[in-house]
Structure formats: structure tokens, C-alpha cells
N, CA and C of each residue as an Amber inpcrd file, in Angstrom:
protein
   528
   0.8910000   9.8830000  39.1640000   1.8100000   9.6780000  38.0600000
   1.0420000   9.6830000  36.7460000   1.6390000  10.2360000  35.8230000
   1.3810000  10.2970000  34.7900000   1.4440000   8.7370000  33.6950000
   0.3930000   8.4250000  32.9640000   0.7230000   7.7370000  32.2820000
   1.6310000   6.9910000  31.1710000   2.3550000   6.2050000  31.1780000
   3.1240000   5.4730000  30.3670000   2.8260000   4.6890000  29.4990000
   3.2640000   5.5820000  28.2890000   2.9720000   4.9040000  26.7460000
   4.3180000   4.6220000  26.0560000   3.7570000   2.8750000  25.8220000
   4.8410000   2.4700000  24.7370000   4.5630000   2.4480000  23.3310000
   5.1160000   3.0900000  22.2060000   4.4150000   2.8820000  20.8210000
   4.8250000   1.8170000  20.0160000   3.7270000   1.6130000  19.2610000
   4.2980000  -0.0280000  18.4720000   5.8200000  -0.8680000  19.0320000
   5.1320000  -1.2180000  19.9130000   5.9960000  -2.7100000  20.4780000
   6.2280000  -3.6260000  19.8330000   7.0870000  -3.9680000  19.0130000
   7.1220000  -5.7480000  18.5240000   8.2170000  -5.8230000  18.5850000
   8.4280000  -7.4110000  18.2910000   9.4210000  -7.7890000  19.3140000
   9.7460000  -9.2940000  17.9500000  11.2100000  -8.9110000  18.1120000
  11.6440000  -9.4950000  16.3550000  11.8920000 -11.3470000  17.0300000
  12.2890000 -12.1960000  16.3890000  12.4960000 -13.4110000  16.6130000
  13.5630000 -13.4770000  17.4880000  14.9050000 -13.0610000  16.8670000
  16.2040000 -13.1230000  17.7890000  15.8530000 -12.1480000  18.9360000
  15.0920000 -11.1790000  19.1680000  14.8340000 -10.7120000  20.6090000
  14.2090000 -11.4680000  21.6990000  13.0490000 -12.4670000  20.8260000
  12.3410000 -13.0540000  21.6450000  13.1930000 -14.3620000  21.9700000
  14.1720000 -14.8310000  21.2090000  14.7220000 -16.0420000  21.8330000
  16.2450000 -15.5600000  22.6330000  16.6640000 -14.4740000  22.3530000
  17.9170000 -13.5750000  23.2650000  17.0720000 -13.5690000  24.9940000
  15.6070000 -12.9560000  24.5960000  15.1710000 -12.6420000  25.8610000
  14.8550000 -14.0960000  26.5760000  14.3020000 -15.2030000  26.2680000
  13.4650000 -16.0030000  26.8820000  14.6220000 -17.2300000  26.9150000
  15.7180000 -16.8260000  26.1540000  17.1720000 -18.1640000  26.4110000
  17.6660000 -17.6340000  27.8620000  17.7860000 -16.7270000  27.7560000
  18.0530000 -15.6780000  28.9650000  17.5730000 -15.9910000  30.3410000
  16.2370000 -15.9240000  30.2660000  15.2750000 -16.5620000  31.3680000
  15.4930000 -18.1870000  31.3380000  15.6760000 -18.7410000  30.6270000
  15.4400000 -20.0130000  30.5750000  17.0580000 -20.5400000  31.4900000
  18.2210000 -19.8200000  31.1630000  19.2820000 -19.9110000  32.0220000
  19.1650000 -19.6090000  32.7920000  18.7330000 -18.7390000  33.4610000
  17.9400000 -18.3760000  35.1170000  17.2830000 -19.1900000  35.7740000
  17.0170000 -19.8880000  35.2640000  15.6180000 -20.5600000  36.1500000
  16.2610000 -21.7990000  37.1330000  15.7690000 -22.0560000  38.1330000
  16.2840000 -22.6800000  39.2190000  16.3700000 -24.1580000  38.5050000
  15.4470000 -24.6300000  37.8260000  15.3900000 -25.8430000  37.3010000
  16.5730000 -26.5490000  36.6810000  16.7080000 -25.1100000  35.3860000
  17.5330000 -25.4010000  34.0260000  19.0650000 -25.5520000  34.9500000
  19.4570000 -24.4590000  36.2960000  20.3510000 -24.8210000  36.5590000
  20.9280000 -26.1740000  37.3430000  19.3720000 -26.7230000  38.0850000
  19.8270000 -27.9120000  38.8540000  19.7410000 -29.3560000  37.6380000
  19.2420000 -28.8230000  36.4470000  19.2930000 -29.6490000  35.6040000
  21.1200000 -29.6790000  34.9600000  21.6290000 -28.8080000  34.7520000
  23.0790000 -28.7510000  34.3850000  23.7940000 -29.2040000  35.6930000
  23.7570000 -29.1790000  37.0410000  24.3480000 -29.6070000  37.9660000
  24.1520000 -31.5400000  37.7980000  22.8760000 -31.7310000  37.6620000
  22.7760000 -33.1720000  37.5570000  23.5830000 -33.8870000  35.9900000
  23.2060000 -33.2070000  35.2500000  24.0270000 -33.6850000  34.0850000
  25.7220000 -33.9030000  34.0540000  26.1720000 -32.0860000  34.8670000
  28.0360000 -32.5060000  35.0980000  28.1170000 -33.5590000  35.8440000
  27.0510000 -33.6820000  37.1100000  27.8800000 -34.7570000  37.8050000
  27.7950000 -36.5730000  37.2850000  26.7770000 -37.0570000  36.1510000
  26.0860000 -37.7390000  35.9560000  27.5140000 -37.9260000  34.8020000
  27.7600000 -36.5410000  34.2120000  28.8900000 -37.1500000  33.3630000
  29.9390000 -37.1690000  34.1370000  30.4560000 -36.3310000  35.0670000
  31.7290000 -36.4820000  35.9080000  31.4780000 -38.3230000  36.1970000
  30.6960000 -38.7280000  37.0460000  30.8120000 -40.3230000  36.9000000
  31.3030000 -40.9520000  36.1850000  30.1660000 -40.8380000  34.8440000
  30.7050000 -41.8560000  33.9600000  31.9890000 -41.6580000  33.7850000
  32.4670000 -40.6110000  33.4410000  34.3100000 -40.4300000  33.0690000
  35.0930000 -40.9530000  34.0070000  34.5830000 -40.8820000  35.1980000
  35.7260000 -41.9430000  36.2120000  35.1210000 -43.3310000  36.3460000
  34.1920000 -44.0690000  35.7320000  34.2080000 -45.2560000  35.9970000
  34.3540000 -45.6900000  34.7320000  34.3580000 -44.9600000  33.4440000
  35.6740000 -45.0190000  32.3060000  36.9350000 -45.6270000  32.5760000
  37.1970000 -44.5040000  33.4400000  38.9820000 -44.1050000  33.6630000
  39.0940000 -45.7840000  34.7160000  38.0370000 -46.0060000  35.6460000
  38.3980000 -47.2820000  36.3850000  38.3350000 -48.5220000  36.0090000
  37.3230000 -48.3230000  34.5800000  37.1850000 -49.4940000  34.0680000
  38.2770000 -49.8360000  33.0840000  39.1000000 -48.7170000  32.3500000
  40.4440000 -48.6500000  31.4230000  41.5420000 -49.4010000  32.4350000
  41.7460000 -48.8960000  33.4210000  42.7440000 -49.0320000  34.1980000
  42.6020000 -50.3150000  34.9230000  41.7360000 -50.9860000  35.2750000
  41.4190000 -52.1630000  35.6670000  41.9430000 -53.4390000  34.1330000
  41.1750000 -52.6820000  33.0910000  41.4330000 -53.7780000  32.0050000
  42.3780000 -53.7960000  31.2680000  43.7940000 -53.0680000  31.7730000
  44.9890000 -52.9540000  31.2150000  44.2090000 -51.7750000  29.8620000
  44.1760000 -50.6220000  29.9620000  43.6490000 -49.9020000  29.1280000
  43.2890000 -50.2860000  28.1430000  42.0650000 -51.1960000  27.8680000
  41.3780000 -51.9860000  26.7140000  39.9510000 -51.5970000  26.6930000
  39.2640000 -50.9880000  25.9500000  37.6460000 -51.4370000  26.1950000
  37.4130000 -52.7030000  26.2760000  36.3890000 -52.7900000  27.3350000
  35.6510000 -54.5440000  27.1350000  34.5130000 -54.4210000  27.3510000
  33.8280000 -53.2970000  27.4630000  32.4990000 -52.7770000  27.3610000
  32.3450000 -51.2260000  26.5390000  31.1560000 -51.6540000  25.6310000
  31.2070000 -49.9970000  25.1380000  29.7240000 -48.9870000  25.8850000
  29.0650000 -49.8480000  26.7280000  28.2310000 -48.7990000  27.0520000
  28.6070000 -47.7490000  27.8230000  29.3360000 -48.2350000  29.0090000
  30.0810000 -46.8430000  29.3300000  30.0550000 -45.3460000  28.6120000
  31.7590000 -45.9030000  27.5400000  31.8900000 -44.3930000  26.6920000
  30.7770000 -44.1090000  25.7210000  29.6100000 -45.2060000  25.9280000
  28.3110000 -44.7900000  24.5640000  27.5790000 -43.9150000  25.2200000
  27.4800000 -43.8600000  26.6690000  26.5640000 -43.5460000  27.6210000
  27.2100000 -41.9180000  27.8620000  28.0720000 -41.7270000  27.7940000
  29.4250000 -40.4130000  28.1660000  29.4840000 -39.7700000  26.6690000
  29.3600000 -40.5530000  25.5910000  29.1010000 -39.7130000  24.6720000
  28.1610000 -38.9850000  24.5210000  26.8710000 -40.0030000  24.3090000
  25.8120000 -39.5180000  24.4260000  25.3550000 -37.9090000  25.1830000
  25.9470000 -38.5170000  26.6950000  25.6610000 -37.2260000  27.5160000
  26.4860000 -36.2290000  26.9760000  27.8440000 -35.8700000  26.6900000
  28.6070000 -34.9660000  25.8110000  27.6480000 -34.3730000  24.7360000
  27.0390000 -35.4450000  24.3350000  26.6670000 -34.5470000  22.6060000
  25.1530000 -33.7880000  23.2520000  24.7080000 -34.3090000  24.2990000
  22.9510000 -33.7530000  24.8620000  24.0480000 -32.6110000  25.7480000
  24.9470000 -32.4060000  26.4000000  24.8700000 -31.2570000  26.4680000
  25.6940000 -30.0530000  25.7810000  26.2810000 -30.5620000  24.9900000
  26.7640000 -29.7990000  23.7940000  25.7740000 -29.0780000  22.8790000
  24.6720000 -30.2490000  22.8310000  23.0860000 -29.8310000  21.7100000
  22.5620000 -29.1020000  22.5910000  22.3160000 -28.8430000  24.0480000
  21.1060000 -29.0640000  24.7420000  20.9670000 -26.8350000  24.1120000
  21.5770000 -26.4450000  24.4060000  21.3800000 -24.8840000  24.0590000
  21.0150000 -24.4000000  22.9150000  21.5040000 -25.0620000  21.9350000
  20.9740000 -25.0010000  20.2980000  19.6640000 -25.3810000  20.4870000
  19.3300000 -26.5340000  20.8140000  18.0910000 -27.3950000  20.8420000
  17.0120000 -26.4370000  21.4730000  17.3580000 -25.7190000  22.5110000
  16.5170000 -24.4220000  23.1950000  16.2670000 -23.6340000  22.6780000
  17.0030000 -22.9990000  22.1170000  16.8860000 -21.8190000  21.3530000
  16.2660000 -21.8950000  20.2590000  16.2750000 -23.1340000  19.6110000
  15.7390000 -23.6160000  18.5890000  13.7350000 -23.8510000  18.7830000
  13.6060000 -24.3720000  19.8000000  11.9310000 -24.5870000  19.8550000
  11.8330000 -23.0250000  20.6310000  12.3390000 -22.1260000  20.8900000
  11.8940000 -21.0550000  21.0030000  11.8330000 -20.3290000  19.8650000
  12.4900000 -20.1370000  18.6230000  12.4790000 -20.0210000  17.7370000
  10.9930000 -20.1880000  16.9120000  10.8300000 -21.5510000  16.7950000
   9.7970000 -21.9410000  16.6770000   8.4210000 -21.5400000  17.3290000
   8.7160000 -21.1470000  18.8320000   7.3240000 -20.7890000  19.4080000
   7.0930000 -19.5350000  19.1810000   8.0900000 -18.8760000  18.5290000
   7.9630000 -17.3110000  18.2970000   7.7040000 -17.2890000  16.8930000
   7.6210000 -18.6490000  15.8410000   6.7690000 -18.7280000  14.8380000
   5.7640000 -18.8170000  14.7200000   5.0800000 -19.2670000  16.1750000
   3.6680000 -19.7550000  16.1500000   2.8790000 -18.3040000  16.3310000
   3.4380000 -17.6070000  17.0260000   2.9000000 -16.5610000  18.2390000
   3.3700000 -15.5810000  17.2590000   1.8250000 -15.1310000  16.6820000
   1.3030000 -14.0570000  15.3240000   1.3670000 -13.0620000  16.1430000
   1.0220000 -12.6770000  17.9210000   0.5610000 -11.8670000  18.4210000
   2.0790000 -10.8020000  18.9420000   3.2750000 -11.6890000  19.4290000
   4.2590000 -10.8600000  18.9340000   4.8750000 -10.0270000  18.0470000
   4.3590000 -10.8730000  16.9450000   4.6470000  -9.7520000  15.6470000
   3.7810000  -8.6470000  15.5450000   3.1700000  -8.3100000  15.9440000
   1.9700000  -7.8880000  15.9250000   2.6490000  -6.6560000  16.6530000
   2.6480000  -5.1660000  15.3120000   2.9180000  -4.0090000  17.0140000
   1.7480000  -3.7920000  17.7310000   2.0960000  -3.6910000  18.6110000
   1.4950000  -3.1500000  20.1490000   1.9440000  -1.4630000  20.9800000
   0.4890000  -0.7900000  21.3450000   0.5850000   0.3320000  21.2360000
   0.1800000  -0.1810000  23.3370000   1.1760000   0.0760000  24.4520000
   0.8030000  -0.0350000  25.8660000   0.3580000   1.3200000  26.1940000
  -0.9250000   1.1940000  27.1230000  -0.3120000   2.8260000  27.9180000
  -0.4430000   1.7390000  29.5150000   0.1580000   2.2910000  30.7950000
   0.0820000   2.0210000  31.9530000  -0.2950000   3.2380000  32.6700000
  -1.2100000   3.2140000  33.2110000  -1.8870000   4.0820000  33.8160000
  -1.5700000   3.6910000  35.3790000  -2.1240000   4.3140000  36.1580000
  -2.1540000   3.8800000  38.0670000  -3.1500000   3.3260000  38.0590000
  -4.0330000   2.6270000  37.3070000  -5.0910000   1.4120000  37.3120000
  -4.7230000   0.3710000  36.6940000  -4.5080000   0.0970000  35.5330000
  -4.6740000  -0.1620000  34.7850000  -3.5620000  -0.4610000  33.6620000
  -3.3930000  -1.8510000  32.9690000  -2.5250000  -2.2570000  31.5620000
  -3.4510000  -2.1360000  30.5940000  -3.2380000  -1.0110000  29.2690000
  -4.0760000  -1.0960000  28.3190000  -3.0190000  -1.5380000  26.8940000
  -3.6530000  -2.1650000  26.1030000  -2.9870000  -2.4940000  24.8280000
  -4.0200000  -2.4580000  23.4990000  -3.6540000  -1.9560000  22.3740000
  -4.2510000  -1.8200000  21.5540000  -3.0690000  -2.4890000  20.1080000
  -3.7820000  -3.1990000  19.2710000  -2.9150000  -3.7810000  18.1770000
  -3.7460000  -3.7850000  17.1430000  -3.5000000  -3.9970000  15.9760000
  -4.3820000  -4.4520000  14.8180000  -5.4180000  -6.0160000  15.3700000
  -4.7560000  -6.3460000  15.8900000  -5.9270000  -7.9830000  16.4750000
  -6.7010000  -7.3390000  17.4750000  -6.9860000  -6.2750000  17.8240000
  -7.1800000  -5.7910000  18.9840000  -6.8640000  -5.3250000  20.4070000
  -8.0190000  -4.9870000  21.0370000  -7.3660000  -4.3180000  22.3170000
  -7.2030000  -5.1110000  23.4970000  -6.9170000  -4.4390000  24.6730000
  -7.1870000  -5.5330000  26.1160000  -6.6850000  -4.4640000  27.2960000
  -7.4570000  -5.3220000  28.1820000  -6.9250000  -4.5120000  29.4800000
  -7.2220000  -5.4460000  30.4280000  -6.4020000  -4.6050000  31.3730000
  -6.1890000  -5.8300000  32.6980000  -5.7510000  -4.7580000  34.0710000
  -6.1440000  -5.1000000  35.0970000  -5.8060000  -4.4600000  36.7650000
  -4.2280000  -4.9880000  36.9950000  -3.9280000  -3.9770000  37.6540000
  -2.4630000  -4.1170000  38.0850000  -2.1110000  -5.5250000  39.3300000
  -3.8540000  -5.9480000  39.8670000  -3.7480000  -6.8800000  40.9260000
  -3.6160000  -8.3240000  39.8520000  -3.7630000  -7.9900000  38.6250000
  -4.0180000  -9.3760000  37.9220000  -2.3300000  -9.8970000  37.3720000
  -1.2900000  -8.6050000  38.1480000   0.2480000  -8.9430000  37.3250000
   0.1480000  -9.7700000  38.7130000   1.4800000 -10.8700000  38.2680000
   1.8570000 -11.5540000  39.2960000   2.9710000 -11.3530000  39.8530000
   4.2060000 -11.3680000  38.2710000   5.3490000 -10.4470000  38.5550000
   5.8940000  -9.6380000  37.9190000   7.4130000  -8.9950000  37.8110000
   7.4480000  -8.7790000  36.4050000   9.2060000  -8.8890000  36.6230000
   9.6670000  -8.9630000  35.3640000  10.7780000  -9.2570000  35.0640000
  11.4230000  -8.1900000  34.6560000  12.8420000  -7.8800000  34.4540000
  13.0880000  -6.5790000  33.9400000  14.6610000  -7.6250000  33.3100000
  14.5620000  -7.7950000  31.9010000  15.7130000  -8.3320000  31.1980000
  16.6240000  -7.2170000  30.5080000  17.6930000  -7.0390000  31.0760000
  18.5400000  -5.6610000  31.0880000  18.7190000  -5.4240000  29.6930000
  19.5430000  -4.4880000  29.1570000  18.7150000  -3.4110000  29.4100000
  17.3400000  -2.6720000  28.6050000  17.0780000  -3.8480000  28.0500000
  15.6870000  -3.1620000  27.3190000  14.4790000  -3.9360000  27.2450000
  13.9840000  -4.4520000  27.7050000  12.7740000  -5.3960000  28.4630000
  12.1760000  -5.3890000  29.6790000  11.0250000  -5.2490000  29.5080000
  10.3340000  -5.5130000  30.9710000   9.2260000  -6.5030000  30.5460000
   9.1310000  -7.5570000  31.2210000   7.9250000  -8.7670000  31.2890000
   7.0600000  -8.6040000  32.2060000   5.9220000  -8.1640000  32.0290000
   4.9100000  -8.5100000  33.2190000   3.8060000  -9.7600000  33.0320000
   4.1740000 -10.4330000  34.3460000   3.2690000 -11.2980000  33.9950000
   1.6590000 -12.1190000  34.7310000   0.9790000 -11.7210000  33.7660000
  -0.4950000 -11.8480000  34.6820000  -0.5540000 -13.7400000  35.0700000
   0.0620000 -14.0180000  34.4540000   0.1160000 -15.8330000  34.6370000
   1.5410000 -16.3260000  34.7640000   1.6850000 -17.6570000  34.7430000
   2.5820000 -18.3320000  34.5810000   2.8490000 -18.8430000  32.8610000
   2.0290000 -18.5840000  31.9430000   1.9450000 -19.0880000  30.7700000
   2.3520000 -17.2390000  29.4840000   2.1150000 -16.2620000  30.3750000
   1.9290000 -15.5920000  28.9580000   2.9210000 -14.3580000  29.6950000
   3.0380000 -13.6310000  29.2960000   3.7640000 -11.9440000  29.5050000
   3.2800000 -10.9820000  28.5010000   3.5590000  -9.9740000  28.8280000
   3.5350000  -8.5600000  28.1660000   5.1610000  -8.5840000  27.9720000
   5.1550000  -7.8820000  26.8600000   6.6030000  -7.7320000  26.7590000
   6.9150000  -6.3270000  26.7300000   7.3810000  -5.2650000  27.0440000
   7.3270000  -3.9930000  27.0090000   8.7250000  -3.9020000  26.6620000
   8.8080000  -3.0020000  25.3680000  10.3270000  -2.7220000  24.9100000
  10.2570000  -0.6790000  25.7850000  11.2210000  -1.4260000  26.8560000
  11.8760000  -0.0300000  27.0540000  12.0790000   1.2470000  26.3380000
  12.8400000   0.8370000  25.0010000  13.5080000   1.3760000  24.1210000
  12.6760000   2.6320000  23.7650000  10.9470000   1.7070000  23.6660000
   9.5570000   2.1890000  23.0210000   9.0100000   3.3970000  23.8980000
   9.6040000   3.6440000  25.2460000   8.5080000   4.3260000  26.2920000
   9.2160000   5.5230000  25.6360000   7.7230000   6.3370000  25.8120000
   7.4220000   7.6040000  25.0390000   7.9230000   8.6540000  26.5100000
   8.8970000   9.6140000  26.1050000   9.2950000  10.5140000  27.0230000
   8.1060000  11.6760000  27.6860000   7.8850000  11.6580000  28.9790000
   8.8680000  12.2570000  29.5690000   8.8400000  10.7460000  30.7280000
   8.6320000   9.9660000  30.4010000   8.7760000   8.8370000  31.2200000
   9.8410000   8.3140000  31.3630000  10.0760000   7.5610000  32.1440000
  11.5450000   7.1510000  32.2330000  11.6170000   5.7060000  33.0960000
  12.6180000   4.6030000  32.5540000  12.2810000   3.5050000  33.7980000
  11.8980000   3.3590000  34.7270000  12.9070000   4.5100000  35.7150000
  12.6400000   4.5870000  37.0660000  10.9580000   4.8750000  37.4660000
  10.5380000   5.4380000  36.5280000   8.9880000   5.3960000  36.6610000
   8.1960000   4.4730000  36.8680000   8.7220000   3.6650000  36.0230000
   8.1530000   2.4940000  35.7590000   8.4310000   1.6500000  36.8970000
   9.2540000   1.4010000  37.3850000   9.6530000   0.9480000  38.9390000
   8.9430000   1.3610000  40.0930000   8.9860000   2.3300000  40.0730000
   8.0890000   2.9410000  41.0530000   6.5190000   2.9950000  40.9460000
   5.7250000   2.8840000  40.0980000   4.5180000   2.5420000  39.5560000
   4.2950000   1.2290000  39.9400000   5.2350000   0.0660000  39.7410000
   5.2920000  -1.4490000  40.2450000   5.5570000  -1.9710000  42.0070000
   6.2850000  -0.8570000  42.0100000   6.5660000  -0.8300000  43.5660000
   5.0440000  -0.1580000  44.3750000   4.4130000   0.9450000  44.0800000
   3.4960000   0.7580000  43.9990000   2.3500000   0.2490000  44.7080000
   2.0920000  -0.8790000  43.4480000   1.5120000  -2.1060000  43.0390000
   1.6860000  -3.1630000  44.1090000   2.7540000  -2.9450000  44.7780000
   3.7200000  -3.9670000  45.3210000   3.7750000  -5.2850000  44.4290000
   4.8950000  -4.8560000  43.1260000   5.0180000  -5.6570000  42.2700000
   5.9660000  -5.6190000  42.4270000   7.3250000  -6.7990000  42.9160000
   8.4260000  -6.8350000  42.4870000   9.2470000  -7.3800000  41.2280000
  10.0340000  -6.7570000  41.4830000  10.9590000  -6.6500000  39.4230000
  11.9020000  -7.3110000  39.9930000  12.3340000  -8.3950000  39.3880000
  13.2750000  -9.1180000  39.2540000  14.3780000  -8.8670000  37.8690000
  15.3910000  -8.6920000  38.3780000  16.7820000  -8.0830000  36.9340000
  17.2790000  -9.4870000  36.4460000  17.4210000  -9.5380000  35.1650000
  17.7620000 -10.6210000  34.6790000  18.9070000 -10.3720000  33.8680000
């Protein structure tokens, strides 16, 4: 196979927090974290409703509905609040802004930017992500990715290439 070049890659703020809110709703965690929260508020609202109905519909305690608010407004905030320190981490991270020139070879990830270059073996990806339809993440760690804008791959290449180059690898792509 012929090599695959992406030209100046960068990757704007609202892409990087569209893409990584994205992932962040995926993730097995974030969802067993929203399962514990409905049911944590489903409670409180019925021992509300038992404690109203017991006291001739009167409050006689306010931690209850303080406790049910609370949880209301954390998960009402909780998505703003995400999107928001991603926001932020895509202020920190000079190296996104930064275009990026990929080629992918059958050895080899090469990148070249104004901060410089890098390269890395295809045994050093761990996985890669494919966030529809114009992203692919590969990632040599648990902490960092490549971000490859689709949009960017220089013809006569084509996704499916790119799939098959990973397959390969025996790298599986996960669709997000």
C-alpha cells in the first residue's frame, strides 16, 4: 500500500470538545456514572413523595429536597461543566493548534509541524478510534492520540484504506 498523507491537520476548539464530549459519553464509566445518579435521584424523589405524604403534605425536613436539588442542578450542570474543562484543556494543548503534516506508511506514523517532527511503529498504537464522520484517533497510550482529520487525507487514498492498513496492524477501530 501506498502511503497516506494528511496535510496540515489542526483541529479547532469546538472540534476538539464535539470530538472528546463524544468519547466522554461513550465511555463505560460516564454511563454507569448517569445510571447511579438517576437512580440516587429516583430515591430521593420517592422518599420526598413518602415523607410529604406521611406528614400530611408539609415539609418537616429540608435535607431531603436540598439533597434532590442539588442532584438536579449536578446533573443538569454536569455536561456544560465537561465540555467546559475540555475547552480549557484544548487551551492548554499549543500542540493541537499546531498544523500537522501525517504520512502513514506500512511501518510507520510520521508527523512533521512547526514544533517539530516524530515518529512512531504501528506496534506502539494501542487502538484507534474512528469518530464519524471525520476523525480517526490513534492511540499509542492511554493519555495522548493523534488526531487525523479525514477530511485532510490527500487522494488517491481513501478511508477504507486506512482500515485496512489498521486491520493489518491488527489494530482495531472502534466507530463512535
Amino acid at each position: 500500500m501506498e502511503p497516506a498523507f494528511f496535510s496540515q491537520v489542526t483541529m479547532t476548539a469546538d472540534e476538539y470538545v464535539a470530538v472528546n464530549f463524544r468519547l466522554w459519553r461513550r465511555q463505560p464509566a460516564t454511563r454507569r456514572n448517569h445510571w447511579i445518579l438517576l437512580v440516587a435521584l429516583l430515591c430521593l424523589a420517592f422518599s420526598l413523595l413518602v415523607n410529604l405524604r406521611q406528614a400530611n403534605w408539609q415539609i418537616t425536613s429540608w435535607s431531603t429536597p436540598a439533597f434532590l436539588a442539588v442532584g438536579l442542578l449536578y446533573a443538569l450542570l454536569r455536561p456544560w461543566l465537561v465540555r467546559r474543562m475540555l475547552r480549557q484543556g484544548y487551551a492548554k494543548n499549543t500542540v493541537l493548534q499546531e498544523p500537522v503534516d501525517y504520512t502513514l506508511s506500512a511501518d510507520e506514523i510520521r508527523g512533521r509541524s512547526g514544533l517539530g517532527q516524530f515518529s512512531g511503529k504501528w506496534t506502539d498504537i494501542r487502538r484507534a478510534v474512528l469518530v464519524q464522520p471525520d476523525w480517526l484517533l490513534l492511540y499509542p497510550n492511554e493519555a495522548a492520540c493523534y488526531y487525523l482529520d479525514l477530511r485532510k487525507l490527500q487522494a488517491p487514498t481513501l478511508p477504507s484504506h486506512l482500515e485496512e492498513l489498521l486491520a493489518a496492524h491488527q489494530i482495531k477501530v472502534r466507530r463512535v
